[in-house]
N, C-alpha and C positions, 0 to 999 in steps of 0.2 A: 526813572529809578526802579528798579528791578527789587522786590521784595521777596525774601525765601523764605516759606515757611516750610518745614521738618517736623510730620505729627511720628512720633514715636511712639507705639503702644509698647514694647516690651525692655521695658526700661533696665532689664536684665541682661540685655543683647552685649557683649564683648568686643573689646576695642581689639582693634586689629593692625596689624602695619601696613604703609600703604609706600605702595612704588607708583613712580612715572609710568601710565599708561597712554598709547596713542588710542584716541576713540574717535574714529572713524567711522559717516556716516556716506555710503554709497546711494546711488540711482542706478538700475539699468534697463534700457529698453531693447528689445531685438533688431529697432532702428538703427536705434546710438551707441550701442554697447554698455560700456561702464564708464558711470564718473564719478568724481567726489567730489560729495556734494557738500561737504566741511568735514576739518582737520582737528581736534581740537588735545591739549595735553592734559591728563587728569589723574588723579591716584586714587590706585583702587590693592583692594589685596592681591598678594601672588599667587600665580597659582600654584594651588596646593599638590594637582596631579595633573597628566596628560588630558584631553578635552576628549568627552563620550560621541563616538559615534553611533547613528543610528541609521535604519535602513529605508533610504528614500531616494526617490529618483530627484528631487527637487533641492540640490544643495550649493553651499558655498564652505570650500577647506581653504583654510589661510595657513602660509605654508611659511617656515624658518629660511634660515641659511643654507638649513644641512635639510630641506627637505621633509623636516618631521610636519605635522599638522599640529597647531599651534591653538587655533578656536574653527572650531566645526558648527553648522549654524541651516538647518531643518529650515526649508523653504517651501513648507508644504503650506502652510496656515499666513505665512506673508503673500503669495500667490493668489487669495484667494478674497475677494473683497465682501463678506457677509453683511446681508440685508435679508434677516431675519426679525422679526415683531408679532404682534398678536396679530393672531388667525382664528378663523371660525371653527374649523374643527382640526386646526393643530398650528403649528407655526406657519407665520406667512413668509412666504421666502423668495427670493428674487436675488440670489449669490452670483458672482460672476469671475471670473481670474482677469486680475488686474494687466494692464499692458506695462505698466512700471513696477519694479521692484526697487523697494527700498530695505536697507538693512543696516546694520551698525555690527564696525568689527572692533573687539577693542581688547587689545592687546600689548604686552612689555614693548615699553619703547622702543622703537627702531627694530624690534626684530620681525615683523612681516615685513616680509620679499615678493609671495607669491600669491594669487587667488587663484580657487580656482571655480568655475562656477557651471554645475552641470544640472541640466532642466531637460523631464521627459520630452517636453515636444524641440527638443533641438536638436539637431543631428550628430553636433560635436561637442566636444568640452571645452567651453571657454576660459584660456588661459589668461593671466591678467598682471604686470609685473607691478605691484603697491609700490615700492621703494621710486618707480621713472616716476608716479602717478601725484606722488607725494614729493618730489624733488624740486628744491627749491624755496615750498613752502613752508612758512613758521607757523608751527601748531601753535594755536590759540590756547594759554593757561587760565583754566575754568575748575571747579568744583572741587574749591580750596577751601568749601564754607563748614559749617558743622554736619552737611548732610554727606560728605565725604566719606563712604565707606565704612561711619563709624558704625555698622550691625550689620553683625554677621549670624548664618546660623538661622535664617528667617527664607521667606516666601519671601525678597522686597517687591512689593505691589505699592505704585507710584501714582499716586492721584496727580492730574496736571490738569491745569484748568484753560476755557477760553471763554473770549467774552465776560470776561469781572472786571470791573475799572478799578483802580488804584485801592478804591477808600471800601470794596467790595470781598474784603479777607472773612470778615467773620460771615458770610454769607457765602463764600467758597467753601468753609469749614463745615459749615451746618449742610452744605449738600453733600458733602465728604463721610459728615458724621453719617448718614440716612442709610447710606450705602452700606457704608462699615455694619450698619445695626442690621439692615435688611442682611445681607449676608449672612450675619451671625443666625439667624433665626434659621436657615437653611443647614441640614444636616448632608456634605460630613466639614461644615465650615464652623458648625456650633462644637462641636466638638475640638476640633483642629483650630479653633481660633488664634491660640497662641502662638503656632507657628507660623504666624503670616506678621508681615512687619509694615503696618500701614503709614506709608510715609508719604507727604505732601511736600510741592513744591507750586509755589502759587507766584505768578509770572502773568502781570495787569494790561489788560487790555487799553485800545485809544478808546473802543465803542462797546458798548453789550450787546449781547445776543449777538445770532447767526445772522447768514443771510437765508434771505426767503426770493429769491430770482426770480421764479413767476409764476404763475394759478391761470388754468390749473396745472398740476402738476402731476402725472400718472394717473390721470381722472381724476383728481384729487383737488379741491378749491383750498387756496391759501390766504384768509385775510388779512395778512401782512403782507405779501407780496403786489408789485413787486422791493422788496428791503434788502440792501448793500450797507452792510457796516463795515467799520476796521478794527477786526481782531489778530490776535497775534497770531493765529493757525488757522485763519481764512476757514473757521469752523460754515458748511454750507448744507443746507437744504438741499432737498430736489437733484443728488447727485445720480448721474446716468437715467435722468427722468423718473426718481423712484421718491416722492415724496416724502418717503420718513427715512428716506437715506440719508442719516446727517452724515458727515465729514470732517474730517479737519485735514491739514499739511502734513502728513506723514515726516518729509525733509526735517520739516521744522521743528515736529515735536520731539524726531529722536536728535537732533539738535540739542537742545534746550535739554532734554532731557540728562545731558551731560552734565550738569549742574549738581544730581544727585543719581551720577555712574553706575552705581551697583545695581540698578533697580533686574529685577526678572521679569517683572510685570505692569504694565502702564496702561490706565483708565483714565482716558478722558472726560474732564465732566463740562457741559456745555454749558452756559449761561442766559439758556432760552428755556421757556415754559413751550413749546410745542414737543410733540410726542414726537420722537427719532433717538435714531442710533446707528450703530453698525458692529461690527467685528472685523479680527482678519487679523494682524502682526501686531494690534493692542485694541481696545474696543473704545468708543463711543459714545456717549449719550449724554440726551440732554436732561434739563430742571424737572422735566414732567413724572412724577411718579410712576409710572408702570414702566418708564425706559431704563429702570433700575432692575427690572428683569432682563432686559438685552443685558448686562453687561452679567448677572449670575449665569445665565445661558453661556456668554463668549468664552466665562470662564473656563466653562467645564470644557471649551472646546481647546482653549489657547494652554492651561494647563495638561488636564488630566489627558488632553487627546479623544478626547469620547465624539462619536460621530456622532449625527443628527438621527433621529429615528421617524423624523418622517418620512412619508412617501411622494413628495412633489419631484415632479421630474427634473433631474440636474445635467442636463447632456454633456459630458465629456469628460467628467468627476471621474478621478481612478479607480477603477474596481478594486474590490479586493475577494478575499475568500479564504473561509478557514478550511476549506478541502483542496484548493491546487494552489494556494500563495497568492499575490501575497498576504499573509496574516490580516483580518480584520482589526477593528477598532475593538475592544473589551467591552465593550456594551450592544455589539450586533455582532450578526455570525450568517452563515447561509447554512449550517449543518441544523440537520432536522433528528437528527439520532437521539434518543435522550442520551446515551451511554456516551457521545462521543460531546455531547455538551458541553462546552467549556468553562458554562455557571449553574453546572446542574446540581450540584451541592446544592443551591437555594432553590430547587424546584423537590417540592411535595412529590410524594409518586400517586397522591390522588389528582394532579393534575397533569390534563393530557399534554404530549406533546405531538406537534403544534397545538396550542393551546388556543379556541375560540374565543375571541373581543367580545365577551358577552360581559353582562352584569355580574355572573355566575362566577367571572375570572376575574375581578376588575379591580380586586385589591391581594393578587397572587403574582409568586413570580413564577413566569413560564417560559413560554417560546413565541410569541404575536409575530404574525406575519405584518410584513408595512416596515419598513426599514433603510437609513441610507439612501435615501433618493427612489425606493422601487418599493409597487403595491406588491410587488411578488416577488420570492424567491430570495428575501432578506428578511431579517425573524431581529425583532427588539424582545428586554427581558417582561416587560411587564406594560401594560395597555396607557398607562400616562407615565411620562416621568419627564421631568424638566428639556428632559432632549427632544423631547416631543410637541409639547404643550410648556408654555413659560408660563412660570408660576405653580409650577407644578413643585413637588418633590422627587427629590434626584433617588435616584430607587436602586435596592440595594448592591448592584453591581456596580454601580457607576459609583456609589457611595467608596465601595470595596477599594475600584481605584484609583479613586483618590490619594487612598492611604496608602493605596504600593507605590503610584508616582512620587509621594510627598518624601520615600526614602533611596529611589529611583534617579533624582532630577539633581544634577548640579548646578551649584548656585552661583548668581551674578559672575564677576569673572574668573573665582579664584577655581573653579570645576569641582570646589568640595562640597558631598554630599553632608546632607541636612542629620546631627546628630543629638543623640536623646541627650547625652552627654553634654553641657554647654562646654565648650572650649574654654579654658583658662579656668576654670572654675575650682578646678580641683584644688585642698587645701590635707597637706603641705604642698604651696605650688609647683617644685618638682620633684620629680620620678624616685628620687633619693632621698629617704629621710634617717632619723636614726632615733631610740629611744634607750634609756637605763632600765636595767633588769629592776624592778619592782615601781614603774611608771605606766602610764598610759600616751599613747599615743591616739590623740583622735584625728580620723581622716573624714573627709565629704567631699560629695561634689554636690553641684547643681543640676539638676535635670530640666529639660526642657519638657512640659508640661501639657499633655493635653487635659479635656474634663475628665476624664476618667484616669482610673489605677495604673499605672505601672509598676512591669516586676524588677523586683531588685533582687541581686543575690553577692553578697561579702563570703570571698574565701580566702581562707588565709593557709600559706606554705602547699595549696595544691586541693583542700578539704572545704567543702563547704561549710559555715559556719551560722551563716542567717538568710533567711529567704523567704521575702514577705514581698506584700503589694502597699502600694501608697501612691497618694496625689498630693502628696509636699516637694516644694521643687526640692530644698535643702534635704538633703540625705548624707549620713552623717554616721561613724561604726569609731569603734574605742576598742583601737588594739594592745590587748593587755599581754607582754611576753611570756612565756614560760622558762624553766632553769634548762631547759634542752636546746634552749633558740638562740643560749648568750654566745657569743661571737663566732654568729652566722647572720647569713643575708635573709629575710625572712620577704616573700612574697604575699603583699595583699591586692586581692582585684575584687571591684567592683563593677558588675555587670547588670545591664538594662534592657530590656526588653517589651515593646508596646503590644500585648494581645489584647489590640483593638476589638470591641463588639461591633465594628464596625466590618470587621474582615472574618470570613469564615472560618471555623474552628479547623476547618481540612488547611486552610491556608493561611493560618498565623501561624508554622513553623518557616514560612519562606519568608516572613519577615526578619532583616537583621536584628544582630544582636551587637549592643555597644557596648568597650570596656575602657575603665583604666587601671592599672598597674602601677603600683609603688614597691620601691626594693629598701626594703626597711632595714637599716642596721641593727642589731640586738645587743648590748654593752653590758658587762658586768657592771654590778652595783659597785657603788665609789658612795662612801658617806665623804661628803662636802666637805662636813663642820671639822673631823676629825684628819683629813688627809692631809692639810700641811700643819697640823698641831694647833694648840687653841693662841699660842705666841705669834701666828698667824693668823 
């Protein structure tokens, strides 16, 4: 019997409607091509707008009837199998590109037609017809339960567990919980906490723990091995000879993971006390306290896109370059210019650039050579930060974007971007309201909340009228008519604005700004008591 649990932290998050989605989970290798690896039926929200493309050589377009591209899907970070952990003097790392890709398309029923799936090292673009591929088969109806799409407007980050037996739920929570708290202590997650929607789905194993195959393993002795359990995601040690390579079934977990559809984000938590983990298209790890770094690390890599800033050598990794293309990651660069810096706002001009890995620099942001896989000719902003050394603090570029992706990135499936504004929230619910000349009209919305101020500003017919900062979600303005307003449409907007301390002051006007609109009626006064006479 199959248990769901749904941790909700933001108990504020907005119901939404949900349509028949097919969510579809492929395999392909350059052996076998593409296959589908399960069909299944599930609702999720519509989408709101067309799907963001972005510029990569490593993708899959899922194409309509008519041809338009439907869900677009960045195969840079699924390619790519990360085994990164504590190093002596920075990450230890042993990453490799997977010979399988797995990926989930999920989309309005019935209407993907087409794949298409193009990867730098292949010569052509793999065309692929969904509709022949899917023909005949009955999509399996799943994720009908309360974790159905019901919060929107969130980060959904999806804990999934292996290795917990049945009677093992509040001991899935409690390593759930650890995670949740460890994150929160990390800035820009302490701050941005709210916008993340930490939801669990807990799905029991026959056996606990991993396996542990055999010792040693990468010169590495293992006193459980050799150990074969049966978990539901074949959760494994010892993967590609790398000891703290833990694993799980990719197939499987974005399977299951249908259960609770909308997720963006899935962290695997393992049910073993040995120190492992992994990254790459969701992360990894197990019971052991410090593997709870692996997955703050994967984050920054699976979200925000931030490269790695060490220097171990990665042979065959895409170059990039902010002087001939393609564009680097935001937290390295190869330009040594200060002026042509692209986070030079946060460097001092008493510190040099390229800036010396001395003691002297060790708590400034500068230009450190040692970057991206290379001891030279790639510059990170500052001498530790979590992309480096785990456990570190994420330092302040990497902090910065954070906060540009969080308003950047569209969510689960419906493609709408993350708004300070909650959806629905607004009160008079719509756009139309009306009030009598010598009444008040109060409006509000709810705002989506980080720890810090947000700016508000209420204008009414064109003029602004209030404009203050606050960290109360409820926000809330009392429009009082004037004798010049009565039977006209009067305009009130309420606009919001995050100038995060987290993002430089040169670069909090590039952040959005969110509004709502009410078109208020204005009505002469009507005394009640007296308009059909007191015989009435």
């Amino acid at each position: 019997m199959k248990a769901l649990f749904l941790g909700l932290m933001m108990a504020c998050g907005f119901t939404v409607h949900a349509d028949p989605f097919d969510y579809m989970v492929f395999q392909w290798t350059a052996s076998d091509g593409l296959s589908l690896y399960s069909l299944q039926e599930v609702n999720l929200p519509a989408p709101k707008s067309k799907p963001q493309t972005v510029k990569s050589s490593d993708y899959v377009a899922v194409e309509n009837h008519f041809g338009e591209v439907i869900q677009f899907i960045d195969l840079k970070r699924l390619k790519v199998q990360r085994s990164e952990h504590h190093g002596f003097n920075h990450i230890a790392d042993s990453s490799f590109e997977q010979d399988q890709l797995t990926f989930v398309v999920r989309t309005p029923k019935g209407q993907a037609q087409q794949l298409r799936l193009n990867l730098r090292d292949q010569p052509i673009e793999h065309l692929y017809a969904i509709n022949e591929m899917t023909s005949g088969i009955v999509a399996k109806k799943t994720g009908s339960k309360k974790s159905q799409g019901s919060i929107d407007n969130r980060i959904n980050l999806l804990f999934m567990g292996d290795g917990y037996l049945i009677n093992q739920t509040n001991t899935f929570d409690q390593h759930a919980d650890a995670v949740m708290s460890y994150m929160h202590s990390f800035e820009p997650y302490a701050s941005y906490g709210h916008f993340i929607s930490f939801d669990r789905l807990f799905l029991e194993s026959a056996q606990q723990g991993a396996d542990h195959p055999t010792s040693p393993c990468g010169g590495v002795t293992d006193p459980q091995a050799p150990l074969f359990v049966n978990t539901r995601f074949d959760a494994t040690y010892c993967t590609s000879g790398i000891h703290r390579l833990l694993t799980v079934n990719s197939s499987k977990i974005y399977t299951d993971a249908a259960l609770s559809p909308n997720w963006d984000e899935i962290v695997v938590l393992v049910n073993d006390g040995t120190y492992g983990g992994s990254g790459g298209g969701f992360s990894t790890i197990s019971a052991h306290a410090l593997a709870t770094d692996v997955f703050i690390h994967e984050f920054g890599h699976s979200f925000t896109d931030l490269a790695d800033e060490y220097d171990s050598a990665y042979p065959g990794f895409p170059t990039c370059s902010d002087i001939n293309g393609p564009d680097c990651e935001a937290n390295v660069t190869d330009v040594t210019s200060r002026n042509n810096l692209k986070w030079n706002y946060f460097v001092s001009q008493s510190t040099p650039v390229p800036t010396p890995d001395t003691q002297q620099y060790s708590q400034v942001t500068g230009l450190f050579e040692g970057a991206r896989y290379f001891a030279a000719g790639m510059y990170r902003p500052v001498s530790a930060c979590n992309m480096r050394y785990l456990g570190s603090p994420f330092c302040p570029v990497c902090q910065q974007a954070f906060v540009q992706k969080v308003f950047q990135v569209p969510y689960g499936s419906g493609n709408a971007l993350l708004n300070l504004i909650e959806p629905g929230s607004a009160v008079p619910v719509n756009n139309q309201a009306s009030v009598m000349m010598g009444d008040v009209l109060n409006l509000s919305v709810d705002s989506l909340q980080p720890t810090h101020d947000l700016s508000f500003t209420w204008e009414v017919a064109g003029g602004v009228v209030s404009s203050y900062d606050s960290n109360l979600v409820t926000q809330d303005f009392d429009f009082v008519p004037t004798q010049n307003q009565v039977n006209t449409t009067v305009t009130v907007k309420v606009t919001v604005k995050d100038l995060s301390p987290l993002v430089h002051s040169s670069i909090q006007p590039q952040l959005p700004v969110f509004e709502h609109t009410w078109q208020v009626d204005v009505m002469p006064f009507t005394d009640l008591i007296f308009k059909h006479g007191f015989d009435n």
